[in-house]
N, C-alpha and C positions, 0 to 999 in steps of 0.2 A: 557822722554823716558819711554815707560809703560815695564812692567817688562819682559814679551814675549819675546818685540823686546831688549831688554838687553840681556834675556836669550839666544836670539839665538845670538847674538854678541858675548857672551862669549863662547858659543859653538864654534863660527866659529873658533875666535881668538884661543883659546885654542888648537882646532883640526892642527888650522897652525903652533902654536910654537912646537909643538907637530911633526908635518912630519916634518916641518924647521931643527930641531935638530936630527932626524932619517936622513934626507935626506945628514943631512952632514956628519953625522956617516958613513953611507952607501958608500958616495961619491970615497974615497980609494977604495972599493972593486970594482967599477964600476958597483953600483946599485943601482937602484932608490927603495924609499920605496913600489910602489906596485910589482915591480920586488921580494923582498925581501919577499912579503906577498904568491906571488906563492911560493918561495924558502921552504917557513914554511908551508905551504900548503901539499906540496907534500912531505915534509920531513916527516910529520905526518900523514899522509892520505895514502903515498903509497902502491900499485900501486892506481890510479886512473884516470879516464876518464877526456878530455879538458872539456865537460859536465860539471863533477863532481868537476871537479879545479872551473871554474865559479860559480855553487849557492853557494861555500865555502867563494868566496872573498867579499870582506867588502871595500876596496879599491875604490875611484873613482877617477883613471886617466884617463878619457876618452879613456883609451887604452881597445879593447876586449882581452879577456884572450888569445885566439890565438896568438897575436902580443906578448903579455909578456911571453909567453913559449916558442916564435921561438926566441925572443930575448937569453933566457936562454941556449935553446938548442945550440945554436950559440958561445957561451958562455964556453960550453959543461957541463953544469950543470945540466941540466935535459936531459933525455935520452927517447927518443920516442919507443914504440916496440909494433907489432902487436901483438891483446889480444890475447889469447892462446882460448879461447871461441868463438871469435865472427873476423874472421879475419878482417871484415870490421871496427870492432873499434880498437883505437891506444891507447895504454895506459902507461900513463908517472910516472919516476920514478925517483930520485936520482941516477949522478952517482959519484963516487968518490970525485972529484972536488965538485961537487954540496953540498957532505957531509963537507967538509975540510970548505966550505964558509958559510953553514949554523950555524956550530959552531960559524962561526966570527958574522954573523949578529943576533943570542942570545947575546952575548955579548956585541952588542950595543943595541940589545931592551932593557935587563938587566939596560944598565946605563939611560935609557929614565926613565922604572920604577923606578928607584933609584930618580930621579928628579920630579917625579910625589910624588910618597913614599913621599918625603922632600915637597914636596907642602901640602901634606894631614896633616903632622904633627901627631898633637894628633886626630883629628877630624874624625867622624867617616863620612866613605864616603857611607854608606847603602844608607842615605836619595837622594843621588846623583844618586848613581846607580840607586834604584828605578824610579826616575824619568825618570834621560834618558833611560832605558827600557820601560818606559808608551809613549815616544816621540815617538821611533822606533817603536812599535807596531804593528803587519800585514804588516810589509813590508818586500820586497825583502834582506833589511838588517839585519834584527831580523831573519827571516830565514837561514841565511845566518851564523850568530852569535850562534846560536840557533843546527843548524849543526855542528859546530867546537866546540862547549860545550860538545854537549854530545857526540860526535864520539871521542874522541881524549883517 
């Protein structure tokens, strides 16, 4: 196996124990990890446009951000309300509920990081990062990443 197709294996692999273990964190609150990434989204971002929730997410569950916010809304976590600027646009925000849950799902990102932390050990993870940001590069993802960096 040339080193590439190793590196992306390990990517994959990694990325999947990585939701596997969010996903079961999550599973009690009755949310799924990219449910959870609009929850932190909009927790940090509010108010903001279904727009503005989409170039933010990083997430690929085949779901569009519409479906994950009616789910939320439904939910009563996220709370829909005409912009006070532009009445045709709708813009979403945390409501109570949504607050109380977001707390719980830091607290299992938290124990992810604590797992990842333990993985890293002593070693320094720059050379890592570097890389997988040279991977990302010019995409819809690095944008995307690149927006919740510097906005927050």
């Amino acid at each position: 196996m040339e080193a590439a197709e190793e590196l992306r294996y390990l990517i994959l692999a990694a990325q999947r124990e990585g939701n596997r273990v969010l996903a079961q964190g999550l599973r009690p609150l009755g949310l799924t990890p990219s449910q959870s990434e609009v929850l932190r989204i909009v927790q940090v971002h509010q108010p903001l446009t279904l727009r503005e929730v989409g170039e933010l997410l990083v997430c690929d569950s085949g779901q569009s951000p519409s479906r994950l916010v009616d789910k939320l809304v439904e939910k009563s976590f996220i709370d829909r309300a005409v912009a006070e600027n532009d009445r045709r646009s709708v813009v979403l925000s945390l409501t109570e509920a949504g607050h109380g849950v977001c707390e719980q799902v830091i607290a299992i990102e938290n124990e992810l990081y604590t797992l990842i932390n333990e993985a890293i050990g002593d070693s320094d993870p720059t050379p890592a990062i570097e890389l997988l940001r040279n991977i990302i590069a010019g995409t819809n993802v690095q944008r995307a990443l690149s927006k919740r960096m510097h906005n927050t």
